[in-house]
Structures are given as structure tokens and as C-alpha cells.
C-alpha positions as CSV (number, residue, x, y, z in Angstrom):
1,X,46.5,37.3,5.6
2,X,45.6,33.7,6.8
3,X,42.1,33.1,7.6
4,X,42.0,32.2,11.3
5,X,39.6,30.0,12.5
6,X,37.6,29.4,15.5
7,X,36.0,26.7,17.4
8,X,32.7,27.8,19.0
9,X,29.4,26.2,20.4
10,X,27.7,26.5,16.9
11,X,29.9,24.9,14.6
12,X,30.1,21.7,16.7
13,X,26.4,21.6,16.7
14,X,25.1,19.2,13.6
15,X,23.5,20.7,10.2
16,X,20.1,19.5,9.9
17,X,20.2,17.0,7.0
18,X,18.2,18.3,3.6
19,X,15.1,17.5,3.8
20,X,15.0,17.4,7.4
21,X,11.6,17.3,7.9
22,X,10.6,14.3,6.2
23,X,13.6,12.5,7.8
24,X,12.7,9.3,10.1
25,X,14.9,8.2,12.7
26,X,14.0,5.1,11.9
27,X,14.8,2.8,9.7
28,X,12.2,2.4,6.8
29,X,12.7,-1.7,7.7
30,X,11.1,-0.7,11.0
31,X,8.6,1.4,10.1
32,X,6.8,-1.0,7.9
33,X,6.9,-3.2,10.9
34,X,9.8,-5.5,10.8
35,X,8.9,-8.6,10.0
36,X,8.5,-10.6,6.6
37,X,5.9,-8.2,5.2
38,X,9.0,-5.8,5.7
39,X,10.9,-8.3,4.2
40,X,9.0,-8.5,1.2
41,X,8.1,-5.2,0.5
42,X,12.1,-3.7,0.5
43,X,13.1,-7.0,-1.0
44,X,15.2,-8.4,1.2
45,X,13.4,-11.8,0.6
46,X,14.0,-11.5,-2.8
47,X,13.0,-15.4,-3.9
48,X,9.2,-14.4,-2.6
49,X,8.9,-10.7,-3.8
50,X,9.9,-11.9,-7.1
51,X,7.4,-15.0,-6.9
52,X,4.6,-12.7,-5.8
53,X,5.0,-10.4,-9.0
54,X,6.0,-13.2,-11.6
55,X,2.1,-14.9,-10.0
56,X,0.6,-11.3,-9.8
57,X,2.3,-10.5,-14.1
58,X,1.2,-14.2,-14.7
59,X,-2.6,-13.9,-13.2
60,X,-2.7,-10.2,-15.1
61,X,-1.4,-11.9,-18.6
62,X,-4.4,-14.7,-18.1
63,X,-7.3,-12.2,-17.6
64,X,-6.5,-9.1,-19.5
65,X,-4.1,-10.0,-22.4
66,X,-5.6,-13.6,-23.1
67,X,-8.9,-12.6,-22.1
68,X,-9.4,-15.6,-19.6
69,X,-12.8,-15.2,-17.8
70,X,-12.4,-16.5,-13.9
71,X,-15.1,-19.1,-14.0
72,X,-13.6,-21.6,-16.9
73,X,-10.5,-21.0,-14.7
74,X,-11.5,-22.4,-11.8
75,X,-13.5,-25.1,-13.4
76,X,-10.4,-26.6,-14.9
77,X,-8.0,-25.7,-11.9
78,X,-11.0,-28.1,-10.2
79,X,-11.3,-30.7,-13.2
80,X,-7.1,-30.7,-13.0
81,X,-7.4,-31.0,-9.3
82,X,-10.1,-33.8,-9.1
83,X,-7.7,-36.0,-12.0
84,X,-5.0,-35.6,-9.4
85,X,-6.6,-36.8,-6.5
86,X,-8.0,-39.8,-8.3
87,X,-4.7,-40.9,-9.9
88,X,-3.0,-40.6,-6.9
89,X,-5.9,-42.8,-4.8
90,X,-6.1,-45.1,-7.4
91,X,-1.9,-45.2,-7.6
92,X,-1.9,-49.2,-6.2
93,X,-3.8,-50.4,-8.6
94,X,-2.4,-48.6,-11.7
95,X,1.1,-49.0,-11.3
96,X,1.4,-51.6,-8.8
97,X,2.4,-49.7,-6.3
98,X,1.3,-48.7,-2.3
99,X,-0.3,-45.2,-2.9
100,X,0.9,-43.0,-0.2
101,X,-2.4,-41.7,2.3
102,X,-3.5,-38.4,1.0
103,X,-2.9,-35.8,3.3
104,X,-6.2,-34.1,5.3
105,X,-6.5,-30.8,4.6
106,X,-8.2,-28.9,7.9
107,X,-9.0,-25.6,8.7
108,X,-9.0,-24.7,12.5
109,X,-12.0,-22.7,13.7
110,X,-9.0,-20.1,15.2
111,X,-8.0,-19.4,11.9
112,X,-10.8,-18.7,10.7
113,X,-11.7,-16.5,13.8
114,X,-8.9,-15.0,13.5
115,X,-9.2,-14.6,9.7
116,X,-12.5,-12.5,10.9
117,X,-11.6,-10.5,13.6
118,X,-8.6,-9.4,11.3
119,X,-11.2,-8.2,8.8
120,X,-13.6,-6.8,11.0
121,X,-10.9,-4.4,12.7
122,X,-9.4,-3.6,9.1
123,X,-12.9,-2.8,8.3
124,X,-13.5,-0.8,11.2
125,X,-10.6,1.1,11.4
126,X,-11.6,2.3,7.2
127,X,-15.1,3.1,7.9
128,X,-13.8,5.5,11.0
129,X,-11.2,7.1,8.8
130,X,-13.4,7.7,6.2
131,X,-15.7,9.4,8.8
132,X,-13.5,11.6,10.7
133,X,-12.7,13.0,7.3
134,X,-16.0,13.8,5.8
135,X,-16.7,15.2,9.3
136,X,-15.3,18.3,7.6
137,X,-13.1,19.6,10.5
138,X,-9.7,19.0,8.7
139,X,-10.8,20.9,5.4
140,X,-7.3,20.6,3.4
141,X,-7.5,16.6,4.4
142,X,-11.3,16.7,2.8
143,X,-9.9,18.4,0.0
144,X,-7.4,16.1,-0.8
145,X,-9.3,13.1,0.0
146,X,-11.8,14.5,-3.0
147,X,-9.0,15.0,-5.2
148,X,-7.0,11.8,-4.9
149,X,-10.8,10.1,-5.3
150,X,-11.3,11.7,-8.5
151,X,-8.1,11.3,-9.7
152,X,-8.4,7.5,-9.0
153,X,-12.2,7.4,-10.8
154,X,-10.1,9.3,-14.3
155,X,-7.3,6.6,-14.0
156,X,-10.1,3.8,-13.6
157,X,-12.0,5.1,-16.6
158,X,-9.1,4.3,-18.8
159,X,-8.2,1.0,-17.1
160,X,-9.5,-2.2,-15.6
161,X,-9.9,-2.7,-12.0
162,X,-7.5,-5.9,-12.2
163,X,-4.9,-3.5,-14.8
164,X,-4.9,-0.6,-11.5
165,X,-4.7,-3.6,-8.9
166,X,-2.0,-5.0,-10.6
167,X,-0.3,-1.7,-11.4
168,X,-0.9,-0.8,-7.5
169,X,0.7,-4.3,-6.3
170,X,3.8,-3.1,-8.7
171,X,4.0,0.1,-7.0
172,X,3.9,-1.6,-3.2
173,X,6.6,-3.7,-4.4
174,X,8.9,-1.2,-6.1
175,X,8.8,2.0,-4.2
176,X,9.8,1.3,-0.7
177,X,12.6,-0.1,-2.3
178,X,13.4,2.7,-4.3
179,X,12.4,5.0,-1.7
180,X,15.0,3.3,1.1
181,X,17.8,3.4,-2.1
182,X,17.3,7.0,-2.5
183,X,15.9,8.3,0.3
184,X,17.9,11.8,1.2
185,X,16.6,12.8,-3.1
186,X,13.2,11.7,-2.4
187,X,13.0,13.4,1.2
188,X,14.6,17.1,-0.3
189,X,12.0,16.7,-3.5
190,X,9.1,15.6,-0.7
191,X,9.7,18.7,1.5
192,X,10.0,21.3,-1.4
193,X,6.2,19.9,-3.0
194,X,5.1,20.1,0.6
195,X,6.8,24.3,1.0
196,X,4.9,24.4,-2.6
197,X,1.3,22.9,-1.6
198,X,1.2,24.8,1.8
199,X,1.2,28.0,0.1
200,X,-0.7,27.0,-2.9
201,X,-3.8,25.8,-0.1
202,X,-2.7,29.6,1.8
203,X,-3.7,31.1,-1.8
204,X,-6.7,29.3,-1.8
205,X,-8.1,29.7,1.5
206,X,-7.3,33.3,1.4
207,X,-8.8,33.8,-1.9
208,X,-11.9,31.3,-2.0
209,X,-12.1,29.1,0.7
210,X,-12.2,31.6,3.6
211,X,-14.7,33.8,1.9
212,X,-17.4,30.2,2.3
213,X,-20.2,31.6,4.5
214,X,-20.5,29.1,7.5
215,X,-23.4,30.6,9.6
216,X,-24.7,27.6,11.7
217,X,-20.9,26.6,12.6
218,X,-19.6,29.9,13.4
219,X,-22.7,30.7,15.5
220,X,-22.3,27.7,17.7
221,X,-18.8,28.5,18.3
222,X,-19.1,32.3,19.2
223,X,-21.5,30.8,22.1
């Protein structure tokens, strides 16, 4: 017999999407704020996100591969500069020629302000994140805050700090842009590790972590 079909309240409701809970409603453009650093980051600026790595590949070559050391650098980039300068004032009487005025180079005190008060908040806001979690309340977020730590100090061992701060920019630059390109794979795979480390942390807490004495804490919160 023919299947027959019918319409009901359910089936006109939407499926949630896989990986439902790491989906954004958002855009990933607008969640990184919009603007050129958004730009730059999912390559939509393409000229200046390739000019930032060729610099960043070019400054990594010069120190680790060639072995430059960073004060000869900027001792010629200054010698180099200074030749510059005094060719171009001296341009009327070398070549016979009005030499153009050389532009002033000022820096406003707001810039430099603001320069600050950018630093200081950035600052701020890292030294109170780093509090709240050695504060110990959110013990899987201590946890994982040691782990990714010493993961971090085993990767450093192996490498230069400028090798793992180039490697880092690399990764800033290539994986919101892979992440926006495939981001229904990387939100199913995201939620299935996440299913996987919530009961891996139940195990532990069950087994180890729950069996911790903590006298003083429980004590204070029983009164």
C-alpha cells in the first residue's frame, strides 16, 4: 500500500543543525568584531594578511635560519637610515637639484595616552583572569589552565620563543579562515570532543578528584 503522509506541528518545526551547540548565530566576521582586524584575520583583506605573514616568514628567516642577532639589525637599519636622510638633505647640492623639505615626524601625546591606557586595561583584564582562575572555584577551568600551561612549557622546550610566536601568528592567520570555510565539520567534531571530555572530567571527579579532602572550605560552607 502507499505510504500516506501527514503534515503535523512537528515536522514543520526545524532540525537542529549538527553540531548545534557550538553553532553562532552570528557570523564569525562579527564575532571577531567587524572591523579590519576581522578583515585581516578571515582574509578578506587579502593584500595585508599576506604582507603581515611574508614580514612575519621574512623577520623569522632573519633571526632563526640566518642566525641574525637583533642588535647589528638595528644598527644597520639606523646606519641605512641616517645615509638616507643625509643624501636626501644634501640632494641640492649633489645633483643640482631643490631637495624637497623632509617631512616632521610627531607623535601626539594622545597617542601615546592612548597607546597606555590600551595596555594598561589589556594588562588588567590578564592579571584578573588569571586570578579568578587560580581562585580555585572553577576546578575543571584550573585544571585545564595547568594543562594547556604545561603543554605550552613541552612545546617551548623544543622551540624558540620567536619559532612558537611565529608558529602562533600562522595559526591566527589561518584558522578563522579555515574555521569560517568549514565550519558545520569543525562545529560536529568540537561538540563530540566536548560529549568526550565531560565525561572523561565525570570519571575523574568521581574517581579522584571528589575523594580531595577539603576541611576548611566545606566547614565554612556548612555554617
Amino acid at each position: 500500500m502507499p505510504r500516506i503522509k501527514f503534515d503535523s506541528a512537528s515536522d514543520e518545526q526545524p532540525k537542529p543543525a549538527t553540531g548545534s551547540h557550538f553553532h553562532r548565530r552570528r557570523p564569525l566576521h562579527d564575532r571577531l568584531g567587524g572591523g579590519k582586524v576581522a578583515d585581516v584575520l578571515l582574509w578578506r583583506n587579502r593584500h595585508l594578511s599576506a604582507g603581515i605573514v611574508a614580514g612575519a616568514t621574512f623577520v623569522w628567516f632573519l633571526f632563526e635560519v640566518l642566525e641574525y642577532h637583533f642588535l647589528p639589525l638595528m644598527c644597520h637599519i639606523s646606519i641605512v637610515a641616517m645615509l638616507v636622510l643625509f643624501i636626501w638633505s644634501n640632494l641640492e647640492a649633489l645633483v643640482h637639484r631643490d631637495a624637497r623639505r623632509m617631512p616632521e615626524l610627531v607623535l601626539s601625546e594622545e597617542a601615546i595616552r592612548g597607546l597606555a591606557f590600551f595596555l594598561h586595561a589589556k594588562l588588567s583584564r590578564l592579571t584578573s583572569i588569571l586570578l579568578g582562575i587560580a581562585d580555585g572555584k572553577d576546578l575543571k577551568l584550573f585544571l585545564s589552565a595547568i594543562a594547556s600551561l604545561w603543554v605550552v612549557s613541552v612545546i617551548g622546550s623544543y622551540c624558540s620563543s620567536l619559532t612558537l610566536a611565529y608558529l602562533g601568528l600562522l595559526c591566527v592567520l589561518a584558522l578563522p579562515a579555515l574555521y569560517e570555510q568549514y565550519e558545520d565539520e569543525v562545529d560536529h567534531l568540537a561538540m563530540r570532543g566536548s560529549e568526550d571530555l565531560k565525561r572523561f572530567y565525570h570519571k575523574l571527579d568521581s574517581r579522584i578528584l571528589g575523594k580531595i579532602p577539603r576541611g576548611p572550605v566545606k566547614a565554612k560552607k556548612s555554617k
